[in-house]
DOKEVEX-873859 format. One record per atom (N, C-alpha, C): x, y, z; residue number from 0; atom name. Coordinates in Angstrom, 2 decimals. Each point is the difference from the previous one (the first is absolute). Layout:
BEGIN
px:py:pz:num:atome
X:Y:Z:NUM:CA
...
END
This chain:
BEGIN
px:py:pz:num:atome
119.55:-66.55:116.50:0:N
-1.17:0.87:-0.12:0:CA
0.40:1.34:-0.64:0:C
1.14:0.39:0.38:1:N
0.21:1.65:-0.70:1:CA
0.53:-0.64:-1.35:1:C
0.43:-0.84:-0.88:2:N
-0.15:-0.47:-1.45:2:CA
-1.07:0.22:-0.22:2:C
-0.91:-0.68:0.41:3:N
-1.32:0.03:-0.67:3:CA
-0.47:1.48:0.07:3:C
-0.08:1.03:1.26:4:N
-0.67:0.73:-0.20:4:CA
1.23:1.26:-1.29:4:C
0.97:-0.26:-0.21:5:N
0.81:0.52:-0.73:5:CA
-0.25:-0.19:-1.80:5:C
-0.51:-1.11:0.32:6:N
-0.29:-1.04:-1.52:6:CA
-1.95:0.61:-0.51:6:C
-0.49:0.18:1.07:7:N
-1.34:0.56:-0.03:7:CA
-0.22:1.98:-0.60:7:C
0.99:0.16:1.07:8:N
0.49:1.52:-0.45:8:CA
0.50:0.17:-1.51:8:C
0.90:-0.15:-0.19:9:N
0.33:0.05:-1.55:9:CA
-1.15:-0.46:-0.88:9:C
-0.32:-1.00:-0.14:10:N
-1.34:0.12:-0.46:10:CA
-0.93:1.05:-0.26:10:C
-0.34:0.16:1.13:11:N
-1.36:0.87:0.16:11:CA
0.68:1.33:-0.51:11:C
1.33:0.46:0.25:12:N
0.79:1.17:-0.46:12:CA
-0.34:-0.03:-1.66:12:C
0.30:-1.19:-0.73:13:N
0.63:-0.10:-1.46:13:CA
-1.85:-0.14:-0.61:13:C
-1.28:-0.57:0.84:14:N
-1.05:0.10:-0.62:14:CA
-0.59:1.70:0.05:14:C
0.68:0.84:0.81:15:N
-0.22:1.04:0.30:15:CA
0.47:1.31:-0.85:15:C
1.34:-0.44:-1.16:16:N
0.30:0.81:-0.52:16:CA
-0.45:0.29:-1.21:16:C
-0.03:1.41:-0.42:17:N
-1.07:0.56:-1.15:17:CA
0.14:-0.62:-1.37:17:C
-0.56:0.55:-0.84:18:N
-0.19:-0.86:-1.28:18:CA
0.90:0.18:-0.86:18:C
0.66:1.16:0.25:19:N
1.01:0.83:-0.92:19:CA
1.08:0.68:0.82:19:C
1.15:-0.23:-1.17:20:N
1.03:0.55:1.52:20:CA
0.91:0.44:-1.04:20:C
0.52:1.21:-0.58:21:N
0.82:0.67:-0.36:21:CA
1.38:0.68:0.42:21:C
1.12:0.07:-1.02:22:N
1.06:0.44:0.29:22:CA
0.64:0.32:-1.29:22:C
0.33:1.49:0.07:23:N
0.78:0.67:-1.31:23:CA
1.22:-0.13:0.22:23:C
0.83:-0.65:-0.53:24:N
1.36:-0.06:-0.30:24:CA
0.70:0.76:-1.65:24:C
0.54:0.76:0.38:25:N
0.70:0.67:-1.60:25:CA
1.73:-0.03:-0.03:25:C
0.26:-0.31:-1.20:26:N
1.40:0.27:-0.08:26:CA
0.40:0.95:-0.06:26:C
1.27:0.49:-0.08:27:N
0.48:1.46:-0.51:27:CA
-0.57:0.87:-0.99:27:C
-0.10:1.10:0.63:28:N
-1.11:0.64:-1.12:28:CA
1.25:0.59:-1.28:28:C
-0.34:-0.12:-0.91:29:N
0.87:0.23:-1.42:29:CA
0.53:1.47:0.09:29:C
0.95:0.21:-0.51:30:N
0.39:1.67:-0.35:30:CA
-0.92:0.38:-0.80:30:C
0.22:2.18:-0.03:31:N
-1.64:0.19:-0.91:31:CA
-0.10:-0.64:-1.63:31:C
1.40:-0.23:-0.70:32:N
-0.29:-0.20:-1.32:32:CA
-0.10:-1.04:0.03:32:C
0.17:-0.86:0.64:33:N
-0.50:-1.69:-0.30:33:CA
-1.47:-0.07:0.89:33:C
-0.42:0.87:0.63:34:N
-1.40:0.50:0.81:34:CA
-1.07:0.20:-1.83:34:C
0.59:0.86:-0.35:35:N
-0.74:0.81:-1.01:35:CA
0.09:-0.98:-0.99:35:C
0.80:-0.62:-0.64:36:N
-0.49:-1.25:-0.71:36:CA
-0.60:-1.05:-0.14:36:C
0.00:-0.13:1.65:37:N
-1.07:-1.02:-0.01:37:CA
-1.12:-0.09:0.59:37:C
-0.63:1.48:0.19:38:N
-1.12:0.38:0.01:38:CA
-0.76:0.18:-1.08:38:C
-1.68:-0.48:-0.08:39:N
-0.87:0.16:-0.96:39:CA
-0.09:1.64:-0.17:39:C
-0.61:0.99:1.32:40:N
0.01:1.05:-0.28:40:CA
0.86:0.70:1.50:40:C
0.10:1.33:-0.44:41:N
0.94:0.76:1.04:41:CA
-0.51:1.54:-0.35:41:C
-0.57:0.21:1.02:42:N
-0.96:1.38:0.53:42:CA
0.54:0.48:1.59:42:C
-0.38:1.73:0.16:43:N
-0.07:0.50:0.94:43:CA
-1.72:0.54:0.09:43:C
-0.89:-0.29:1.25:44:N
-0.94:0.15:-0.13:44:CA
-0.48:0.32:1.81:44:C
-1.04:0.57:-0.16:45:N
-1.32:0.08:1.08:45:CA
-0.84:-0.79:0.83:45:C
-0.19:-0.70:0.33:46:N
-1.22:-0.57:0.58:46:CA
-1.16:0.50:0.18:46:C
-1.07:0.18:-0.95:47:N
-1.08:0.83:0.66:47:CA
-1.35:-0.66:0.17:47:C
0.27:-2.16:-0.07:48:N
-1.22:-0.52:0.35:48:CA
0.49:-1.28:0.74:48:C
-0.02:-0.61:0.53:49:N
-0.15:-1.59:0.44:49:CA
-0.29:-0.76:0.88:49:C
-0.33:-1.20:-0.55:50:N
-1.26:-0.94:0.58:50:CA
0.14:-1.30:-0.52:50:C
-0.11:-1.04:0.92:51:N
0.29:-1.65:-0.38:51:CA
-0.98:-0.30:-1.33:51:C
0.67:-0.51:-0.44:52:N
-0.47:-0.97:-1.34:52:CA
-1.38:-0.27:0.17:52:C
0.19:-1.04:1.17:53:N
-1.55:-0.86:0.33:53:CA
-0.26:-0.07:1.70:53:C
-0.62:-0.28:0.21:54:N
-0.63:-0.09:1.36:54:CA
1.12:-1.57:0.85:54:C
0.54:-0.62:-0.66:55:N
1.38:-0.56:0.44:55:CA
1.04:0.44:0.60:55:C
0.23:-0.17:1.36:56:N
0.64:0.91:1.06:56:CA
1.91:-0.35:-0.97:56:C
0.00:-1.05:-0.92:57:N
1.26:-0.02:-0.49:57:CA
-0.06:0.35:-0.97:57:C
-1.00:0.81:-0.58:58:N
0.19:0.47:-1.22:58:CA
0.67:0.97:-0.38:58:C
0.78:0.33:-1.23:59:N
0.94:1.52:0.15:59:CA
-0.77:0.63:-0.24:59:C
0.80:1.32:-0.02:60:N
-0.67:1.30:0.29:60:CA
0.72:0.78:-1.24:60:C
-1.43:0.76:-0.45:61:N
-0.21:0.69:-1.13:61:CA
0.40:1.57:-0.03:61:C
0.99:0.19:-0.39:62:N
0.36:1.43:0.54:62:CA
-0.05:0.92:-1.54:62:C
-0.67:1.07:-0.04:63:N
-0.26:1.09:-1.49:63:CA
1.27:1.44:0.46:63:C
0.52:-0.22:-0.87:64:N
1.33:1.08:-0.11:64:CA
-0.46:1.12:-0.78:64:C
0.65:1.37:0.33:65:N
-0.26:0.90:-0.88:65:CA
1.68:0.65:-0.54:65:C
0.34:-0.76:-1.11:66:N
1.33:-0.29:-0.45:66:CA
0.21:1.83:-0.37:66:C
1.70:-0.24:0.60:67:N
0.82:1.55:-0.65:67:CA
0.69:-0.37:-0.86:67:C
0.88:-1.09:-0.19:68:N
0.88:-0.45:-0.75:68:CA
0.41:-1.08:-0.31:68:C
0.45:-0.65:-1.39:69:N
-0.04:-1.21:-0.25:69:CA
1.39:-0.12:-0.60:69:C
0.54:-1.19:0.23:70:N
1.54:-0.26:-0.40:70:CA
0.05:-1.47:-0.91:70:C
-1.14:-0.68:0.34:71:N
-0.22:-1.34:-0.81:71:CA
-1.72:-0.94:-0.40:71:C
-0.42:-0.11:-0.87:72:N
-1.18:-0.27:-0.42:72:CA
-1.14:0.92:-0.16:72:C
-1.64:-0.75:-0.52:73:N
-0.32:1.23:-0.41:73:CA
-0.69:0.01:1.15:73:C
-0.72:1.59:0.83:74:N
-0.53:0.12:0.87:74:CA
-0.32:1.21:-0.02:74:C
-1.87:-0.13:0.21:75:N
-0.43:1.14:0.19:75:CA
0.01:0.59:1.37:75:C
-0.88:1.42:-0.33:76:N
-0.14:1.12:0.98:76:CA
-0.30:-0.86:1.60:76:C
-0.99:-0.68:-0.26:77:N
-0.64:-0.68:1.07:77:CA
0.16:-1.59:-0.35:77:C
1.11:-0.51:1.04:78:N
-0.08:-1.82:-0.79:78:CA
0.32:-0.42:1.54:78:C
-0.36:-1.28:-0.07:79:N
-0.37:-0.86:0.93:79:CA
1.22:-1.25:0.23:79:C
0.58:0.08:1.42:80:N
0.46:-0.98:0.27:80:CA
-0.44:-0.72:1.43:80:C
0.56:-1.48:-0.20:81:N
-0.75:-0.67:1.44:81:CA
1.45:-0.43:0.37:81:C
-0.69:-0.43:1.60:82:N
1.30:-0.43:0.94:82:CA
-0.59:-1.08:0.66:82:C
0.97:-1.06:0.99:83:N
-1.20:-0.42:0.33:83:CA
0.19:0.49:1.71:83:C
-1.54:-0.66:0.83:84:N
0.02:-0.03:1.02:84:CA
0.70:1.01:1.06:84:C
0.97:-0.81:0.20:85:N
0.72:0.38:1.33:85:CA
1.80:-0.05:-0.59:85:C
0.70:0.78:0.98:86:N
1.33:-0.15:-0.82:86:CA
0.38:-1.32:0.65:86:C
-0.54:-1.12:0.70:87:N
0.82:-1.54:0.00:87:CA
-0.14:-0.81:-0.82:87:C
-1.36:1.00:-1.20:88:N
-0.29:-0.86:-1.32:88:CA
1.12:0.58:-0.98:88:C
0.92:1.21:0.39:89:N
0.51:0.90:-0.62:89:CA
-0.76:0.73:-1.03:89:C
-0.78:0.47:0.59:90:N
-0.91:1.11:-0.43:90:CA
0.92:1.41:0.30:90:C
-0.59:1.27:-0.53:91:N
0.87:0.69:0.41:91:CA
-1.06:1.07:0.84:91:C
0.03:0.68:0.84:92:N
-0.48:0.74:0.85:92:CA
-0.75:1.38:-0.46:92:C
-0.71:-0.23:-0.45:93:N
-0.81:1.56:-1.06:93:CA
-0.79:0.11:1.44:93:C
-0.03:1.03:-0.31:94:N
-1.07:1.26:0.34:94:CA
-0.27:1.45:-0.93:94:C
-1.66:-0.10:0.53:95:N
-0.39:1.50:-1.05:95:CA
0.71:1.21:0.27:95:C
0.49:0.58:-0.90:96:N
0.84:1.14:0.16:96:CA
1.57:-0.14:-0.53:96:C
0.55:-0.92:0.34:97:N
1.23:-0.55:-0.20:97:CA
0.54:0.28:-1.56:97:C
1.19:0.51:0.01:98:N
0.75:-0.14:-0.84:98:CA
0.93:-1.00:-0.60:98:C
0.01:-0.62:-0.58:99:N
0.85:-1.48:-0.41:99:CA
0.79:0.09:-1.51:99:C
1.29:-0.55:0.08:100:N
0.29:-0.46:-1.70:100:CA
-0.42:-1.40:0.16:100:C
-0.24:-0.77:-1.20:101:N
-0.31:-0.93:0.12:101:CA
0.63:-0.74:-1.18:101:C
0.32:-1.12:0.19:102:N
0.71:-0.87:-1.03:102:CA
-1.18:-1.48:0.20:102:C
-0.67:0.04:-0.98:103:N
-1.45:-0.96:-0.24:103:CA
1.12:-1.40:-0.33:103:C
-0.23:-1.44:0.21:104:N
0.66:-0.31:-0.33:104:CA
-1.21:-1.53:-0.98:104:C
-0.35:0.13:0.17:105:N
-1.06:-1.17:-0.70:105:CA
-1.67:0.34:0.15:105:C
-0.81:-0.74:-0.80:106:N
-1.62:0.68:-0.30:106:CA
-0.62:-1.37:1.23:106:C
-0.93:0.47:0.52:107:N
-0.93:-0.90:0.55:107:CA
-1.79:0.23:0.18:107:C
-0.75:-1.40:-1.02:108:N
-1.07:0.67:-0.21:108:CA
0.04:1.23:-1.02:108:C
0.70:0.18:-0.70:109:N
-0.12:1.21:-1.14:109:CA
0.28:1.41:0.90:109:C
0.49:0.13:0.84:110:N
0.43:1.30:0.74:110:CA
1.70:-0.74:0.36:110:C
1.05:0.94:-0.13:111:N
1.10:0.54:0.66:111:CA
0.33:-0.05:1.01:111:C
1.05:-0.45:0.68:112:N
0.04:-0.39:1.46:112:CA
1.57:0.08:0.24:112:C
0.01:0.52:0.85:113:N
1.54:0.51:1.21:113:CA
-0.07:-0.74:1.25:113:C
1.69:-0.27:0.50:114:N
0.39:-0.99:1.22:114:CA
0.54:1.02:0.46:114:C
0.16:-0.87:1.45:115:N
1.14:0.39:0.88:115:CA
1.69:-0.46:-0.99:115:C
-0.12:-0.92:-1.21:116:N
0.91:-0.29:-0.22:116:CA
0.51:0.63:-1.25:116:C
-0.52:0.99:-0.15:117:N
0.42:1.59:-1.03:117:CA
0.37:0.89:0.95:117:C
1.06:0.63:-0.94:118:N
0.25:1.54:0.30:118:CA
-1.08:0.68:0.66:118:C
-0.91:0.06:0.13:119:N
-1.40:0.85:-0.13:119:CA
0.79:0.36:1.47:119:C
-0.98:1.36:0.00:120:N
0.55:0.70:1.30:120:CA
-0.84:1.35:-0.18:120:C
0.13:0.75:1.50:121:N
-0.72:0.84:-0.18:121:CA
0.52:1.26:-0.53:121:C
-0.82:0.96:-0.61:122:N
1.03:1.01:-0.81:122:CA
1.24:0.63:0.52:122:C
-0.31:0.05:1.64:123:N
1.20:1.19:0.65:123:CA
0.95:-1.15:-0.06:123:C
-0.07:-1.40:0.20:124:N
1.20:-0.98:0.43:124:CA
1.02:0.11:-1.75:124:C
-1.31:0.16:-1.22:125:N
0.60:-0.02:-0.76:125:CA
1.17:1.14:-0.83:125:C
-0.21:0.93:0.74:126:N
0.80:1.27:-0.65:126:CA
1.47:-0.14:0.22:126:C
0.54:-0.91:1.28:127:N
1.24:-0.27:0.14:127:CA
0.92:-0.98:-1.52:127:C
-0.67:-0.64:0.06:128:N
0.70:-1.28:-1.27:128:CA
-0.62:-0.07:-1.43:128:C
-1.23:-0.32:0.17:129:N
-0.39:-0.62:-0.99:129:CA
-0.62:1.36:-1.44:129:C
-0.58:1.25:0.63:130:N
-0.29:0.88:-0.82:130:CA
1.47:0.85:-0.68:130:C
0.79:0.11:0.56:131:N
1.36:0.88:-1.01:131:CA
0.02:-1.09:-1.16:131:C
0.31:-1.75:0.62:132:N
0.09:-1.10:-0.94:132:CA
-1.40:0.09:-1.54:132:C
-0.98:0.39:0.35:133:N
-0.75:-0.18:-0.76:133:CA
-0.23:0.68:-1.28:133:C
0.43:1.44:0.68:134:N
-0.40:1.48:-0.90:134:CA
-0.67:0.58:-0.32:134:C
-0.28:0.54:-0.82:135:N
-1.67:1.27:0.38:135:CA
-1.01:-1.08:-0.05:135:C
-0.07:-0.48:-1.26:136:N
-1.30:-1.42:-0.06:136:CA
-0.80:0.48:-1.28:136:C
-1.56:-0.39:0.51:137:N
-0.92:0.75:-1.28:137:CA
-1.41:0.32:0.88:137:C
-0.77:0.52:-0.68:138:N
-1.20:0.74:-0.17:138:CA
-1.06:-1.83:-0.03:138:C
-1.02:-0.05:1.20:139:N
-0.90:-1.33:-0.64:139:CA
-0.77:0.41:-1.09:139:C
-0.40:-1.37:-0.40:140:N
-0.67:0.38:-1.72:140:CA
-1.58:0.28:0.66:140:C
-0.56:0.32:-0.96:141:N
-1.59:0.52:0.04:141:CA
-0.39:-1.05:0.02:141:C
0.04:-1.59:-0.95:142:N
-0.75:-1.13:-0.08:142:CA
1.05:-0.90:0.07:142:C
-0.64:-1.53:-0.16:143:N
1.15:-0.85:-0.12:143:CA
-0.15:-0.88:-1.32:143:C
0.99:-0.30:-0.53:144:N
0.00:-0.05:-1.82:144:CA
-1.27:-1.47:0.24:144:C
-0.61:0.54:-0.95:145:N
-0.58:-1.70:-0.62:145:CA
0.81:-1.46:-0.43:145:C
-0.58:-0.76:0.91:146:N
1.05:-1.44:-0.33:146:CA
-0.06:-0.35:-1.84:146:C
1.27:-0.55:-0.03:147:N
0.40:-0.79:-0.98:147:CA
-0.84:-1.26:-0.34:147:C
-0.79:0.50:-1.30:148:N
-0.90:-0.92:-1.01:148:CA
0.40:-1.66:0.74:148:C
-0.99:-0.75:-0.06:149:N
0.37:-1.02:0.34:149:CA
0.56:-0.92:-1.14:149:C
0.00:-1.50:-0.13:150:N
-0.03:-0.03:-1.67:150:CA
-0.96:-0.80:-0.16:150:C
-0.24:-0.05:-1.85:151:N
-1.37:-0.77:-0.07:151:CA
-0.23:-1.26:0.32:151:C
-1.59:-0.50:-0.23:152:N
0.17:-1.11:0.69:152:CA
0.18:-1.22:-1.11:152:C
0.33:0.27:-1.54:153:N
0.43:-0.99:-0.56:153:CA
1.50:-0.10:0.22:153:C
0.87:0.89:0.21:154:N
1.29:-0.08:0.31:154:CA
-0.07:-1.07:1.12:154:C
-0.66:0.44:1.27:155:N
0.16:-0.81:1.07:155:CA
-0.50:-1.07:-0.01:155:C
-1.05:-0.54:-0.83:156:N
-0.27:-1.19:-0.04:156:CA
0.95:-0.81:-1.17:156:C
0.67:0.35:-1.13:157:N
0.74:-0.28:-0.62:157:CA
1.26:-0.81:0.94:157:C
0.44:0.96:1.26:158:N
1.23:-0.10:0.63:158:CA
0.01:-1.18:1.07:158:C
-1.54:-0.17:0.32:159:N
-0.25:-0.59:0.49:159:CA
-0.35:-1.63:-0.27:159:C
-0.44:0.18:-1.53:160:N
0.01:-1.83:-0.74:160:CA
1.48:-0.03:0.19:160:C
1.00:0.48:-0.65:161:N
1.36:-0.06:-0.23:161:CA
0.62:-0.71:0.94:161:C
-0.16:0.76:1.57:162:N
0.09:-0.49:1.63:162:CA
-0.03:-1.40:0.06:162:C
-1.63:-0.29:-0.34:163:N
-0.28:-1.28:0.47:163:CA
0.52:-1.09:-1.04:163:C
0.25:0.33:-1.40:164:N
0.41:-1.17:-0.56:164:CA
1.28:-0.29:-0.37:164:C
1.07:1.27:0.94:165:N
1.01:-0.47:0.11:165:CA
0.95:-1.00:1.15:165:C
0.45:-1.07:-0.43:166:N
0.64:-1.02:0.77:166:CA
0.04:0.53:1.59:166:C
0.05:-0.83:0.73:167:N
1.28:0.72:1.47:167:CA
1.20:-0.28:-0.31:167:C
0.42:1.09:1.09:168:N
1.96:0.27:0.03:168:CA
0.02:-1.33:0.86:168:C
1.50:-0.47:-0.68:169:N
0.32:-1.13:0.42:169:CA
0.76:0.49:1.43:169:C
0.34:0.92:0.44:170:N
0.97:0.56:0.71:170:CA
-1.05:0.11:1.54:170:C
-1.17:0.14:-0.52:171:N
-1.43:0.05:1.02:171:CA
0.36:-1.65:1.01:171:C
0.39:0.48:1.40:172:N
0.38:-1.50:0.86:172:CA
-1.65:-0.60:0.49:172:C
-0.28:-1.30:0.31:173:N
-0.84:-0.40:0.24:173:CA
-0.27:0.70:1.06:173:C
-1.95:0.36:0.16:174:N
-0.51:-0.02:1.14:174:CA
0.07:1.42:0.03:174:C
0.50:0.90:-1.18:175:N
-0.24:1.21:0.20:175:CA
-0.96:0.47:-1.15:175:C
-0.35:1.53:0.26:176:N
-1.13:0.44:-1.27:176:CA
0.77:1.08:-1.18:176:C
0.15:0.10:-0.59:177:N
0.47:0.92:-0.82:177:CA
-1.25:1.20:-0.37:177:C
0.77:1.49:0.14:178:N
-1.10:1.06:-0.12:178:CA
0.45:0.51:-1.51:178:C
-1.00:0.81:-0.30:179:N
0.96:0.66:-1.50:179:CA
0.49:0.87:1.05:179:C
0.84:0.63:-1.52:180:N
1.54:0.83:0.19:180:CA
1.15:-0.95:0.99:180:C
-0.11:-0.99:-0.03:181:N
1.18:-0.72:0.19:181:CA
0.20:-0.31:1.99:181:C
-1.11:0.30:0.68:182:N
-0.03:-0.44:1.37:182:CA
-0.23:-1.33:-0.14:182:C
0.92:-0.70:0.90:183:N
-0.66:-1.23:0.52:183:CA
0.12:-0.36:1.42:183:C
-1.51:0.00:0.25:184:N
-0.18:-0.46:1.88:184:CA
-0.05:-0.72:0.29:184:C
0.80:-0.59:1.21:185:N
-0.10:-1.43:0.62:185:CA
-1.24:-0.43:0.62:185:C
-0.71:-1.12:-0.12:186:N
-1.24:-0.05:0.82:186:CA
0.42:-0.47:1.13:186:C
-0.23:0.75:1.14:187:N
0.46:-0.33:1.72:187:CA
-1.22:-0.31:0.73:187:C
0.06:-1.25:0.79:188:N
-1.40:-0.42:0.74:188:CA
-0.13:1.52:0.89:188:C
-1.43:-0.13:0.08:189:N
-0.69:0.64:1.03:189:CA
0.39:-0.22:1.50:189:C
0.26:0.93:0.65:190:N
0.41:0.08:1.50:190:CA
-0.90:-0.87:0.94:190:C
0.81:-1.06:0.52:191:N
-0.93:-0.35:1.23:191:CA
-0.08:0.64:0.96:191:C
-1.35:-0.41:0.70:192:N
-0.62:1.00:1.56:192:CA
0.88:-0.64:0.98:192:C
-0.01:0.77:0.63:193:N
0.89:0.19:1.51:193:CA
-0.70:-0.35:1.13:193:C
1.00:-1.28:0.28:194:N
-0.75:-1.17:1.15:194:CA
0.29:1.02:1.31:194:C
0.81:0.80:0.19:195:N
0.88:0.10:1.05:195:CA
-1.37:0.13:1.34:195:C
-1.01:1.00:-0.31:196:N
-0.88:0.26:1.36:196:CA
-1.10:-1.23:0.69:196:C
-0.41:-1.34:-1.19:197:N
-0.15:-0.96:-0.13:197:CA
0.54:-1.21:1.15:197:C
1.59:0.09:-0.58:198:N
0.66:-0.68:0.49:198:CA
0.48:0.66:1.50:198:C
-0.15:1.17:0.36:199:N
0.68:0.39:1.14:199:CA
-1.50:-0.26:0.86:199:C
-0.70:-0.13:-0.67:200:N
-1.79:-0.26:1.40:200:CA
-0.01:-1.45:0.16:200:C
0.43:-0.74:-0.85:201:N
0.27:-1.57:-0.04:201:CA
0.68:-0.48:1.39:201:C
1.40:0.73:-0.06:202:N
0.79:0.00:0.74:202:CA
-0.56:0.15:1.02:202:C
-0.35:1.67:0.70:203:N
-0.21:-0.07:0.66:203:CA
-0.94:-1.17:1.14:203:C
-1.61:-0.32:-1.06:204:N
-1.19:-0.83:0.53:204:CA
0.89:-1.19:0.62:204:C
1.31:-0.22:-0.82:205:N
0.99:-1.65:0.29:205:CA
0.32:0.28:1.05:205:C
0.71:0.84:0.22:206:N
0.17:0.68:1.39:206:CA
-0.63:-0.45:1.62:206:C
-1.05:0.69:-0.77:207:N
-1.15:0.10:1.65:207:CA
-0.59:-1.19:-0.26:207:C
0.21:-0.62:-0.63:208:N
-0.88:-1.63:0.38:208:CA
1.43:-0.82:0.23:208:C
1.19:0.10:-0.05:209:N
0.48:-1.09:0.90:209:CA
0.88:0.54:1.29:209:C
-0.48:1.44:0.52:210:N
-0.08:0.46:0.80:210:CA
-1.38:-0.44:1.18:210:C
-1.37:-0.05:-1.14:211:N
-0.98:-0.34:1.00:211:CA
-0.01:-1.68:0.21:211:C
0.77:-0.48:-0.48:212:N
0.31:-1.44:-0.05:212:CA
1.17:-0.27:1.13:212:C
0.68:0.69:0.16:213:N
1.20:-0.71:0.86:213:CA
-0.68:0.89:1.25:213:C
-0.75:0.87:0.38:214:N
-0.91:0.34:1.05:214:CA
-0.61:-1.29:0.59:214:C
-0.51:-0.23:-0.49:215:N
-0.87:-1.12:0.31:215:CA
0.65:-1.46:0.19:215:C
0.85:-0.65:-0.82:216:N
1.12:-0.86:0.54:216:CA
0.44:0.37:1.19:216:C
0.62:1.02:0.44:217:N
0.55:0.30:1.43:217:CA
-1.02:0.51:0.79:217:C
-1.23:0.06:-0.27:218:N
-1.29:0.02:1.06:218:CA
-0.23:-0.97:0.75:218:C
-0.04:-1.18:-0.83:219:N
-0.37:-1.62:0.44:219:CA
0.80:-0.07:1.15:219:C
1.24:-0.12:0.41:220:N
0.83:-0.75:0.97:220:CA
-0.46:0.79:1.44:220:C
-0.28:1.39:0.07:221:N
-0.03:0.34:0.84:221:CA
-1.42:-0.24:0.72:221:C
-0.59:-0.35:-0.99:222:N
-1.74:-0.25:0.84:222:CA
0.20:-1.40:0.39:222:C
0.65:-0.53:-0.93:223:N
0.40:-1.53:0.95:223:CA
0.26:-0.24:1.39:223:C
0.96:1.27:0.23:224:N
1.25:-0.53:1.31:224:CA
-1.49:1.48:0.92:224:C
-0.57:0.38:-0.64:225:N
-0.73:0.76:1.05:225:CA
-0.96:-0.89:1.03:225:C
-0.44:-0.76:-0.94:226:N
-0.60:-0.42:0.64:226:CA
-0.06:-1.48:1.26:226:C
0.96:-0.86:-0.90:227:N
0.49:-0.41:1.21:227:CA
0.63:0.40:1.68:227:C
0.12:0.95:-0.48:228:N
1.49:0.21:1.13:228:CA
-1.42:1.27:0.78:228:C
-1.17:0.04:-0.37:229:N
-0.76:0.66:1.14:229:CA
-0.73:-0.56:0.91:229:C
0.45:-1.48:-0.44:230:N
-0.56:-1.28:1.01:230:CA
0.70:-0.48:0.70:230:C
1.07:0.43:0.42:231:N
1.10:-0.46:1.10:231:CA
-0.44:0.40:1.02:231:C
0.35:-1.03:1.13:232:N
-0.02:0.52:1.40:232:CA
0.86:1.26:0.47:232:C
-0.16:1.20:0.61:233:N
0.81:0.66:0.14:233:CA
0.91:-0.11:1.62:233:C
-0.43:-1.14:0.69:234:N
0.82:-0.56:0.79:234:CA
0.73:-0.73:-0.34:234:C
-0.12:-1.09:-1.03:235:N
1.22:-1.36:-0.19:235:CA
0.39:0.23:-1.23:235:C
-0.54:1.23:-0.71:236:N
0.25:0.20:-1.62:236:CA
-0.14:-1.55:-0.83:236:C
-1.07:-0.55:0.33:237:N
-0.28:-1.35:-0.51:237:CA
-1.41:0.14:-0.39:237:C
-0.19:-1.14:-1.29:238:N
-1.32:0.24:-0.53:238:CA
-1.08:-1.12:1.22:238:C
-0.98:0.53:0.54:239:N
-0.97:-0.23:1.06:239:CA
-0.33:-1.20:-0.79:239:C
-0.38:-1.46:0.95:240:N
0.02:-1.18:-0.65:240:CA
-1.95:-0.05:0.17:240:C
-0.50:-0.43:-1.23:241:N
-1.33:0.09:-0.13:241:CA
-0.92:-1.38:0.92:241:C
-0.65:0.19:0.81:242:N
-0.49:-1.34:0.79:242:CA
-1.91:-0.50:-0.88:242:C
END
């Protein structure tokens, strides 16, 4: 009986747990010049707005800087980076008012975004290491340059007959797709679903039915011998002979 109710528990535990379950793990965070290279942009800035993305309790959070100084990319007076959530998403911990350097490390949704797994830190943590490393910096720009012309669309459709009516690479192994610029992805089946909570209620139901089964086998014998043996004489302990 305590199997089963052990086998019932876990269950009801594992149908009980939430939908989403996070954990930030980071490696060693880089020294500042291998920090600064492989950051998109690298600013010292303000916090003077923020507020979640969307009404999605996991959505990151939108934080508006009021930049002093810039050491890498272009960035204005007032520019926008997101984080996400909570720091077990490795988000990083803003609040309004706060001072931060920040080392952006990739775009999401067309906005800029910082981890727990950058340098980023808050300005006072940063004056020990990372600001002597950096050096004065620069002034943010007033705007941010206009993107680079796209190209036309007879070029791209030109590049694109070319694409298709050239052979495949023989080097391409079966069962995979070839991308341009020279990727090729393996096609991997789709993940099967997970019997495990399925199979542990299975179990259990197996359980309590040949539990309520061998109950009842060892019920029988005793109503047998009950009832005879309440018809004995209790003087000769003999069964009374019927006339």
């Amino acid at each position: 009986m305590r199997t089963l109710a052990v086998l019932l528990l876990a269950a009801l535990l594992t149908l009980s747990l939430p939908g989403r379950a996070h954990a930030c793990s980071c490696g060693e965070r880089p020294p500042v010049a291998e920090a600064l290279a492989q950051a998109v942009h690298v600013f010292t800035g303000k916090i003077t707005a923020l507020a979640p993305a969307s009404n999605d309790p996991y959505a990151p959070l939108l934080a508006t800087f009021t930049v002093t100084k810039v050491w890498k990319g272009a960035v204005t007076e007032r520019f926008e980076v997101s984080t996400d959530a909570t720091d077990a998403m490795c988000g990083l911990r803003f609040k309004e008012g706060q001072e931060w350097l920040l080392y952006t490390d990739r775009y999401r949704e067309g906005v800029t975004s910082a981890s727990l797994c950058t340098r980023s830190k808050l300005l006072g943590e940063a004056s020990k290491e990372d600001l002597p490393q950096l050096g004065a910096g620069s002034a943010p720009v007033a705007r941010l340059p206009l993107p680079a012309p796209a190209a036309s669309s007879v070029t791209a459709s030109s590049t694109a007959s070319a694409a298709s009516s050239s052979p495949p690479s023989a080097s391409t192994p079966s069962g995979s797709a070839a991308k341009p610029g020279g990727c090729t992805c393996a096609l991997t089946p789709a993940a099967s679903p997970s019997w495990g909570i399925p199979a542990l209620l299975a179990t259990a139901a197996l359980l309590l039915r040949r539990r309520q089964s061998r109950s009842r086998r060892t019920d029988h014998p005793r109503r047998a011998l009950r009832g005879p043996l309440s018809h004995l004489d209790p003087a000769t302990g003999r069964r009374p002979r019927r006339h």
